[in-house]
C-alpha positions in Angstrom: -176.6 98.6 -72.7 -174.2 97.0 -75.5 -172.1 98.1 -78.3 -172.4 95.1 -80.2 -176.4 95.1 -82.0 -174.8 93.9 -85.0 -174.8 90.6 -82.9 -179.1 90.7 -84.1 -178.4 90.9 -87.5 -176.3 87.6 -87.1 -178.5 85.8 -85.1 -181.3 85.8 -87.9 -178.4 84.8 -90.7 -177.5 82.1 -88.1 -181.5 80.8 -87.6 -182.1 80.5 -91.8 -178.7 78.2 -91.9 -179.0 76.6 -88.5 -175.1 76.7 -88.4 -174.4 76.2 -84.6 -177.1 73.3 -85.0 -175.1 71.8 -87.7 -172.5 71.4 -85.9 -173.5 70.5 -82.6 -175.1 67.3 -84.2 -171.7 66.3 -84.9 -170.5 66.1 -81.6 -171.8 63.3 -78.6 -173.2 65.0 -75.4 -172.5 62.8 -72.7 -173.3 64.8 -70.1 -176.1 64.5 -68.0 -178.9 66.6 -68.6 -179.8 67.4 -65.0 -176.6 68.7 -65.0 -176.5 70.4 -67.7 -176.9 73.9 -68.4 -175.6 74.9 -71.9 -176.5 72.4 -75.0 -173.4 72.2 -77.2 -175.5 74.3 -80.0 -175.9 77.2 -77.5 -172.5 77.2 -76.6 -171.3 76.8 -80.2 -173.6 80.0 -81.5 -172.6 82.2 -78.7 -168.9 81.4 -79.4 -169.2 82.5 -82.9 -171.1 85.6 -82.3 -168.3 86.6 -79.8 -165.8 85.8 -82.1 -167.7 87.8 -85.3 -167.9 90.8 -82.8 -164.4 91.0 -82.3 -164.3 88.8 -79.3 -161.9 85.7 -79.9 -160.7 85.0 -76.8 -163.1 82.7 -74.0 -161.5 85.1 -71.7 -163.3 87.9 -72.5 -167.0 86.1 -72.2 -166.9 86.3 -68.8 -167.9 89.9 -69.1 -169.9 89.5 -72.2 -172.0 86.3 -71.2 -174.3 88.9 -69.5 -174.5 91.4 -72.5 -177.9 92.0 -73.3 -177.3 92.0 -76.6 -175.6 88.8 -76.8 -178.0 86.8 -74.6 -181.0 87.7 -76.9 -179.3 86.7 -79.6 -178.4 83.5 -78.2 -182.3 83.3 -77.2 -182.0 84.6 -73.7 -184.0 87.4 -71.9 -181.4 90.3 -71.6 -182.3 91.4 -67.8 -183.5 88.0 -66.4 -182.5 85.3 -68.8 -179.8 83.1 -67.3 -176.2 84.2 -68.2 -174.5 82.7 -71.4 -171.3 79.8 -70.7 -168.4 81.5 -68.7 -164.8 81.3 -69.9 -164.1 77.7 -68.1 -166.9 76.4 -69.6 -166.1 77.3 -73.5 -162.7 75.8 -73.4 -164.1 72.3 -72.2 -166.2 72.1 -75.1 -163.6 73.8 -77.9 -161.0 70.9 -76.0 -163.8 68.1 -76.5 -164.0 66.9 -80.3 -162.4 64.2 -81.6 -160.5 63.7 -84.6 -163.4 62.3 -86.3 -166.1 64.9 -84.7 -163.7 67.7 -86.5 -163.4 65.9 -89.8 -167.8 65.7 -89.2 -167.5 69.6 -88.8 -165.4 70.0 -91.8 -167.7 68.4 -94.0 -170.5 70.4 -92.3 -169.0 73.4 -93.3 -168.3 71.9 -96.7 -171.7 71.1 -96.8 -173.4 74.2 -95.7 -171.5 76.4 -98.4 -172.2 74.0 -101.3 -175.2 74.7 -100.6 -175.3 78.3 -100.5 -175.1 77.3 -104.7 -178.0 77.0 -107.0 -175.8 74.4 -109.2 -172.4 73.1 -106.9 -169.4 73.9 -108.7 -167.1 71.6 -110.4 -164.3 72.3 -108.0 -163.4 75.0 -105.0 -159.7 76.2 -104.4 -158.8 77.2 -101.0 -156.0 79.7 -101.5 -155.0 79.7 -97.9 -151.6 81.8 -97.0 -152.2 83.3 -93.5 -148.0 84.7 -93.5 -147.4 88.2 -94.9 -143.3 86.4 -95.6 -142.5 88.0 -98.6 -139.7 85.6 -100.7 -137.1 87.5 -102.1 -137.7 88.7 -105.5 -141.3 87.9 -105.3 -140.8 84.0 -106.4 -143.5 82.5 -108.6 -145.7 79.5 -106.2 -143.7 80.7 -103.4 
């Protein structure tokens, strides 16, 4: 049982852009695979389906890395799939980027909605304010 099917609709906007791929590809996996039980990608993919079903802390994927739901849309079986990454897992891969893997993911990101144009636009602004300050008097540019 889960209350979060939306998680299905996701998954198949996540397959067409291959978003988790994306960025997976810019990190290094130096781990070794016999040791290995969650691919960056995997990890990546279930972390933002978490986080688009109101889940945004690891904490809480300790209960939800066996939610059927969640598992098949991160391509596990829901009874006897293996579970998803626990929380001490997720925070070793959110921790492991480097300056230059983020600045690869940015331009992923950059990339993947450019994209989502027929013709790319001139120029994008980002208005980005994430206060609710309000100046006094309501100053212009403030």
């Amino acid at each position: 049982m889960s209350s979060d099917g939306g998680v299905l609709v996701l998954r198949q906007i996540e397959r067409r852009l291959m978003f988790a791929d994306k960025l997976a590809s810019c990190l290094q996996d130096g781990r070794d695979p016999s040791r290995t039980a969650h691919s960056h990608a995997s990890m990546i993919r279930e972390r933002i389906f978490a986080i688009a079903c109101g889940y945004e802390d690891c904490d809480d994927l300790d209960d939800l890395r066996h939610d059927p739901a969640l598992k098949i849309a991160c391509e596990r079986l829901p009874e006897s799939g293996r579970a998803l990454a626990s929380q001490p897992t997720l925070p070793r891969l959110e921790n492991l980027p480097t300056w230059r893997q983020l600045a690869r993911m940015g331009l992923t990101l950059i990339n993947l909605y450019c994209d989502s144009f027929r013709s790319v636009p001139g120029h994008i602004v980002l208005d980005i304010d994430d206060t609710t300050d309000r100046t006094h008097g309501g100053q212009q540019l403030s």
